[in-house]
C-alpha positions in Angstrom: -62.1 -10.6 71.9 -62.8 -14.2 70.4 -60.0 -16.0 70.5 -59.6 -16.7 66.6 -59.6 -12.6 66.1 -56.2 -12.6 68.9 -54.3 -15.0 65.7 -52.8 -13.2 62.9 -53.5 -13.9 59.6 -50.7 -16.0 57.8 -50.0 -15.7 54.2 -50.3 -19.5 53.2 -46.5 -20.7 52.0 -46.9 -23.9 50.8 -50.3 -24.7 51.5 -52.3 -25.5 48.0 -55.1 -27.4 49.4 -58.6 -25.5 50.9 -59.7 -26.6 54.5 -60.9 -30.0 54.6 -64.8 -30.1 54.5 -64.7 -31.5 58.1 -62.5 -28.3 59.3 -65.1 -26.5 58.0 -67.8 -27.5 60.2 -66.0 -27.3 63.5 -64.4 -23.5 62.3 -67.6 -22.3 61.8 -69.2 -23.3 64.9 -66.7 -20.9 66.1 -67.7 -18.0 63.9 -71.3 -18.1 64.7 -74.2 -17.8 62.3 -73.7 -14.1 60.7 -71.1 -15.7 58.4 -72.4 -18.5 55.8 -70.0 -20.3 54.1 -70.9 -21.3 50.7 -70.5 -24.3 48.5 -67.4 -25.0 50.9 -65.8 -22.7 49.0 -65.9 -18.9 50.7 -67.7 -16.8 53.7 -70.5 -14.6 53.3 -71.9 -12.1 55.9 -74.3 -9.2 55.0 -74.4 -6.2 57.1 -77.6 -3.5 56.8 -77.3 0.3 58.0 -79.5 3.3 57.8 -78.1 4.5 54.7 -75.4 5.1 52.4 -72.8 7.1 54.1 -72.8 4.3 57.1 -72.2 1.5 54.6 -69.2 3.4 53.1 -68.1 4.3 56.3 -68.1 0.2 57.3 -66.5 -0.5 53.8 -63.4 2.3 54.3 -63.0 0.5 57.9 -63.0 -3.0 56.1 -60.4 -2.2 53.5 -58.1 -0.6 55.9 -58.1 -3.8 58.5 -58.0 -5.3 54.8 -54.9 -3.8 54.3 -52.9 -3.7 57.4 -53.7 -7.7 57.9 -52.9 -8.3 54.4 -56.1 -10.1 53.6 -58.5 -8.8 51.2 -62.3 -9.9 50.5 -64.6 -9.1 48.0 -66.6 -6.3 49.0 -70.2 -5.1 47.4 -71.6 -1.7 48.6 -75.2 -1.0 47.9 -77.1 1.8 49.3 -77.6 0.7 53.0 -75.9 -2.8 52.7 -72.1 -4.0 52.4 -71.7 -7.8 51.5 -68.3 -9.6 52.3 -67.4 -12.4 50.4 -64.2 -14.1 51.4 -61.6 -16.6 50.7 -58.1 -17.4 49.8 -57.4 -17.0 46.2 -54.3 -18.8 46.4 -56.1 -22.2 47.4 -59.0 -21.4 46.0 -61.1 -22.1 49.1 -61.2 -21.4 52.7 -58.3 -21.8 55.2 -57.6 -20.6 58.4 -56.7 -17.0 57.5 -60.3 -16.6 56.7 -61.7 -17.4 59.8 -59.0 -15.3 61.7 -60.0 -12.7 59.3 -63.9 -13.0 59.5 -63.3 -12.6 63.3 -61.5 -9.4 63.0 -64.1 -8.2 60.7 -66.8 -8.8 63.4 -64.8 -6.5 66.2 -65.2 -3.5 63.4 -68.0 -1.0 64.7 -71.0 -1.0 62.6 -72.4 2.6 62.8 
């Protein structure tokens, strides 16, 4: 388990600024290259299958480790592809959270 998916996702009290552009950089590094972050604003990753009934199968998985972590990205489901766009609404931007979450979205099985 990478050790950003061990954290917890934290609601952010008081925080009203996104991640430095600097934090950025060094978070991702972490993350590896599935996950793009764009315009320093959110993640992106998009995951293929064989058809449509694996992608809903990832997406139900998604929303319920959505859910029970209390973090919630956007989620598009095509036939054969799911696209996850994330980032905290409250800041407008990426923080930690997000990278704890993006983690925790990697360790879900695919097929």
């Amino acid at each position: 388990m990478n050790a950003l998916a061990e954290k917890e996702c934290t609601e952010c009290k008081g925080q009203s600024e996104p991640m430095p552009v600097g934090e950025l950089g060094r978070y991702h590094q972490q993350i590896g290259t599935e996950w793009k972050i764009v315009r320093n604003h959110h993640l992106e990753r998009e995951y293929k299958f064989k058809d449509f009934r694996q992608a809903l199968d990832f997406t139900n998985r998604l929303g319920e480790l959505a859910e029970r972590v209390q973090h919630h990205p956007d989620i598009y489901l095509a036939w054969g592809q799911v696209k996850v766009m994330l980032w905290t609404h409250k800041v407008d931007g990426l923080n930690e959270s997000d990278f704890i979450f993006d983690e925790k979205v990697n360790e879900l099985p695919t097929a």
